[in-house]
C-alpha positions as a printed Julia matrix, in Angstrom:
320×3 Matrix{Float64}:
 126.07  149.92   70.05
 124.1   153.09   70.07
 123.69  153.06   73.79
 127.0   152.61   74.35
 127.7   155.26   71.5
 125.44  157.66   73.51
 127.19  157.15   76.59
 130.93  158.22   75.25
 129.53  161.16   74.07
 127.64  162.32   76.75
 131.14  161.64   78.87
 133.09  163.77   76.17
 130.34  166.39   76.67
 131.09  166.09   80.72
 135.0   166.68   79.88
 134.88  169.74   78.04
 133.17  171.88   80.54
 135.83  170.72   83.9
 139.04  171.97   84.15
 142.58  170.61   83.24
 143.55  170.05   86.36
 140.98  167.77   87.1
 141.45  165.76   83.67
 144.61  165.03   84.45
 143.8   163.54   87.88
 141.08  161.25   86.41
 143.08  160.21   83.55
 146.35  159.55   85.99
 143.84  157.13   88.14
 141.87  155.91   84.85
 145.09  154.87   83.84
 146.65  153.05   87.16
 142.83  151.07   87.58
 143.72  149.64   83.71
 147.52  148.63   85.18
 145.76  146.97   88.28
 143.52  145.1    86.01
 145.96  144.07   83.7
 147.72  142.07   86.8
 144.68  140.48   87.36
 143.12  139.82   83.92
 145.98  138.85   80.99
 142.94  138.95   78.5
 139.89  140.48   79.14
 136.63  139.9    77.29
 135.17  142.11   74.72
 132.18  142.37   73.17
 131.12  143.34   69.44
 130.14  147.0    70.78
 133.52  147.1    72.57
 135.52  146.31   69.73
 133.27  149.03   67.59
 134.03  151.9    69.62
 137.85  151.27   70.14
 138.17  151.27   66.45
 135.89  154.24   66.05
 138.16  156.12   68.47
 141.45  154.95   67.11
 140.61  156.19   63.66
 140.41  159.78   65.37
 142.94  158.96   68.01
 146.56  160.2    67.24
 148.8   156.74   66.98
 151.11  158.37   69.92
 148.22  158.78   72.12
 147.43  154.81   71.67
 150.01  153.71   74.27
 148.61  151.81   76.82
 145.49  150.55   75.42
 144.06  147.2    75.6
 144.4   146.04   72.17
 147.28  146.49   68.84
 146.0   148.35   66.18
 146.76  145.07   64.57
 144.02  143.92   66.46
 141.92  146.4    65.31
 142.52  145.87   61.45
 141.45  142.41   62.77
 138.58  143.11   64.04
 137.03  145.08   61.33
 138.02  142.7    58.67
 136.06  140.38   60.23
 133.08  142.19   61.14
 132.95  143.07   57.37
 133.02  139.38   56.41
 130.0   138.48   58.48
 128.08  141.12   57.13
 128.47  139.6    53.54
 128.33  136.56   53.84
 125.62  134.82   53.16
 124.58  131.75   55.85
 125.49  128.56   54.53
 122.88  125.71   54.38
 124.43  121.94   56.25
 125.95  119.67   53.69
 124.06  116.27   53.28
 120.42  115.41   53.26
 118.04  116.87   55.27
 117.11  115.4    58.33
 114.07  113.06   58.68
 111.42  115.07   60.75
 110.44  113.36   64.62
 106.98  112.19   63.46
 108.5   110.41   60.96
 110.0   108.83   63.22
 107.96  107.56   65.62
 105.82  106.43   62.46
 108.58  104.31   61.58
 109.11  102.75   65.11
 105.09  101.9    65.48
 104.9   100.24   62.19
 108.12   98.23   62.97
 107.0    97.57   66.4
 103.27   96.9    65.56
 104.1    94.81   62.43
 107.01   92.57   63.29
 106.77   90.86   59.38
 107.34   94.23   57.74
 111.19   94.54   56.66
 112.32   98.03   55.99
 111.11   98.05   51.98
 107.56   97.44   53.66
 108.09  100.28   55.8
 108.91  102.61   53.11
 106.2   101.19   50.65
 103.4   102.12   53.65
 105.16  105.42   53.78
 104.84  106.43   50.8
 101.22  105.49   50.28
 101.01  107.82   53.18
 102.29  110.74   51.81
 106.14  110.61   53.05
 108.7   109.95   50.61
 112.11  108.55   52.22
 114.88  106.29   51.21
 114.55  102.6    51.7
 118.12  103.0    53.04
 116.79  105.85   55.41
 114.14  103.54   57.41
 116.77  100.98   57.58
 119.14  103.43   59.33
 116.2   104.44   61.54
 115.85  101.14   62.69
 119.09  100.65   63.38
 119.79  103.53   65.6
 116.25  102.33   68.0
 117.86   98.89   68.45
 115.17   97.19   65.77
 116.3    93.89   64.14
 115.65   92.5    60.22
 111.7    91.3    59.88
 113.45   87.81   60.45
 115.35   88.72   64.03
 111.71   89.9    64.73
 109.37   87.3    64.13
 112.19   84.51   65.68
 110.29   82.02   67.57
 111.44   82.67   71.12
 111.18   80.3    73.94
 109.05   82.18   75.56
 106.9    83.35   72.52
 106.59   79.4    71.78
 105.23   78.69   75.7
 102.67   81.25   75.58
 101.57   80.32   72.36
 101.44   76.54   73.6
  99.26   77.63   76.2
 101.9    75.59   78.67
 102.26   74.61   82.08
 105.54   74.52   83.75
 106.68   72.56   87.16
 109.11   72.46   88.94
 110.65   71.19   92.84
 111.18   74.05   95.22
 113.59   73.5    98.22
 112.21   74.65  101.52
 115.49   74.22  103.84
 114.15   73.44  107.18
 116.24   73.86  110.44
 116.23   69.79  111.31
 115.26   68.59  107.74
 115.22   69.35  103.99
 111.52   69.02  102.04
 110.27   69.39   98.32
 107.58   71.13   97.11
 105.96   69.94   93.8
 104.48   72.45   91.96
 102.58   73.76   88.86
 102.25   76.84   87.64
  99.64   78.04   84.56
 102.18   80.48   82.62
  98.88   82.19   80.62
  97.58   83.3    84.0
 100.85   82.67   86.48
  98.78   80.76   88.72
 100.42   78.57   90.97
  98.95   74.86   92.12
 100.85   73.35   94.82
 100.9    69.53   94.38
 102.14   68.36   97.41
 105.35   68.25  100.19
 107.82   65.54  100.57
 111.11   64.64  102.26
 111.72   62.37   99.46
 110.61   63.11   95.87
 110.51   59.67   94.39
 109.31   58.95   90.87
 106.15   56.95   92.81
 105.2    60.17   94.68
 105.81   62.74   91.85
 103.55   60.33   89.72
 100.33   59.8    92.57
 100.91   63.84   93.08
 100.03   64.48   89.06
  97.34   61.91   89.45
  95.4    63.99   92.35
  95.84   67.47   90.29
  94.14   66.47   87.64
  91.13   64.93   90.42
  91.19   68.06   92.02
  91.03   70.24   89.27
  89.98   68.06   86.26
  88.63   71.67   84.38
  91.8    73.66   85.14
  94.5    72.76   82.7
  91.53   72.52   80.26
  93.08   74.84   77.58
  97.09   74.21   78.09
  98.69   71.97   75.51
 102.23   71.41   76.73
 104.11   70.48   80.2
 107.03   72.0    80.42
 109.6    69.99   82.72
 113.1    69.65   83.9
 114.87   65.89   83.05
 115.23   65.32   87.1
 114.81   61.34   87.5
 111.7    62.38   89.63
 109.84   62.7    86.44
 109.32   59.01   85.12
 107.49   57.98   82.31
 104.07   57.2    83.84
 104.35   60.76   85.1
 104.66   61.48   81.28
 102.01   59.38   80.47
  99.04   61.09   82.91
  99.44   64.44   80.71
  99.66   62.88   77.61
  96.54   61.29   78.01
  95.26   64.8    78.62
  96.1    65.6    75.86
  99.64   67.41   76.6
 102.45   67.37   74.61
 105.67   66.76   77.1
 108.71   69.63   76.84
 111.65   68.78   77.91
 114.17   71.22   79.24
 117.61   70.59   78.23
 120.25   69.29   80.54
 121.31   72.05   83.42
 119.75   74.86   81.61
 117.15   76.05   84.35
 116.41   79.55   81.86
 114.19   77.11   79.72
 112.09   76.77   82.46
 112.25   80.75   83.56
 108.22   80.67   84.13
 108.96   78.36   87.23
 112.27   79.25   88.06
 111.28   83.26   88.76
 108.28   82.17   90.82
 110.65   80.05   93.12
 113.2    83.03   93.11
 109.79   85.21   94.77
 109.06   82.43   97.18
 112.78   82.67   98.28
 112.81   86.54   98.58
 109.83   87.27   99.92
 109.66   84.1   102.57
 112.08   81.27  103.1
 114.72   84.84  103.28
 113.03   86.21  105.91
 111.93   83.42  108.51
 113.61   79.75  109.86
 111.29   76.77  108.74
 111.55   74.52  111.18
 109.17   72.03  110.49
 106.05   70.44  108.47
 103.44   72.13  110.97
 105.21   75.63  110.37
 105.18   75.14  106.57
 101.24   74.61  106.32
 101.05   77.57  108.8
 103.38   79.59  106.5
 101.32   78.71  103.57
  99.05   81.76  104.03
 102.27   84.2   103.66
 103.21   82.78  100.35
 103.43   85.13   97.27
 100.38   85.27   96.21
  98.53   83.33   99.43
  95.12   83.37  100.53
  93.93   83.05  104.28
  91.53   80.37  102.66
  93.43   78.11  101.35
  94.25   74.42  102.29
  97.45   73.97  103.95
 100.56   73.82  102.4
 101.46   69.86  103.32
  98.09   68.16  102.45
  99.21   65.98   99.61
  95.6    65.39   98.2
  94.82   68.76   98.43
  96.45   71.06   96.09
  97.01   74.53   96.93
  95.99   77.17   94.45
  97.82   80.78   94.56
  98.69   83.26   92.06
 102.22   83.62   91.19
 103.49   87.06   92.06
């Protein structure tokens, strides 16, 4: 304001030593530049400073000489009304509670996250004994907004909570769709450490071959499955009851999938969605002798291991 002050005065000072002559020019063109402008600009913007000096200048200004200015004196009386009210009025603080600070937050996530027992009373008793004093109904609200269920939602025994804690292993039939013939690969998979243990290929998975191809897993890796507790399986006819009966003498408890609900079995089914993707997509199988060559190229493969096809020796890959 004082700059801009400074410059209208210095201009007035400029005036008062030129001639009339000359005034009259400038204020004829002054005045056709503010018609022009008006064409072009219905409203213009003004600034605090701006509307200062036009009132400062009208209350010196004759009212006759006011024609053609930018603004009513209306406008004016406006203006300083207003500028008065902001200068006594006092900022108002927001209505409501204050809000919770961002540490707080995060605090209240880790506990809920690291602690899936502790409710939202927990919460705020752990809180507290920390120093921070907040509603019971303000965690819960926390919570809520993150997408973080009740204690109970949290500590749900999930399907695939329940596997891992089982210490399970899943199998399953992948389809290899050769161009002359289609063939079935039995195999395993260890869902603690997604490693894969190919049991054998066949044109014709009969309950007979699915049974013998359990039989020489266990020979060829009697320490493997050591730890596991549970088989998890499909209810294809392929899987008869002696089948059964060779892991439950290992001590394996038998989990049944239920009928045409292949997300039960989501350890096996996403390893035979990467075996799709990353080969049986790319290349034409056209027979046996190209599948053990392919073997190698599986996810997970190893130059050094058996071939794909030997049925009494099991291939062992990771699962990608």
């Amino acid at each position: 304001m004082c700059r801009i002050l400074y410059r209208f005065l210095a201009s007035i000072a400029r005036l008062a030593v030129r001639s009339g002559r000359s005034k009259d020019l400038e204020i004829i063109v002054l005045r056709h530049q503010v018609t022009v402008l008006r064409r072009q600009t219905s409203r213009p913007e003004l600034t605090d400073d701006d509307r200062s000096l036009l009132a400062a200048v009208a209350a010196a200004l004759p009212r006759p000489r006011r024609a053609g200015w930018l603004v009513t004196p209306d406008t004016l009386l406006r203006w300083h009304r207003r500028r008065i009210a902001r200068h006594w009025t006092q900022p108002t603080k927001p209505s409501g509670r204050p809000s919770t600070a961002a540490e707080i937050h995060r605090l209240i996530i880790d506990m809920a996250t690291n602690n899936p027992t502790w409710g939202y009373r927990r919460i705020t008793g752990e809180l507290a004994g920390l120093g921070h004093h907040i509603g019971a109904s303000t965690v819960w609200r926390i919570l809520k907004q993150h997408g973080i269920e009740s204690a109970p939602g949290r500590t749900s025994m999930t399907w695939t909570r329940f596997l891992r804690s089982q210490a399970a292993v899943a199998c399953d039939f992948a389809t290899v769709d050769t161009a002359m013939l289609r063939r079935y690969v039995l195999f395993f998979i260890d869902i603690t450490t997604r490693q894969v243990f190919y049991a054998g290929v066949t044109t014709n998975p009969t309950g007979a071959w699915t049974t013998q191809a359990a039989r020489n897993l266990f020979l060829r890796h009697p320490h493997r499955f050591a730890d596991a507790r549970a088989l998890v399986r499909d209810r294809g006819s392929q899987f008869i009851d002696t089948f059964d009966e060779i892991f439950r003498t290992e001590g394996f408890k038998i989990l049944k999938t239920p009928v045409r609900t292949p997300v039960a079995n989501t350890f096996a089914e996403r390893w035979i969605g990467t075996l799709r993707r990353e080969l049986l997509d790319r290349t034409i199988i056209w027979n046996r002798r190209q599948v053990r060559h392919e073997a190698p190229s599986l996810p997970g493969g190893d130059e050094r291991t058996p071939p794909l096809g030997c049925r009494s020796s099991p291939v062992k890959l990771r699962a990608a």
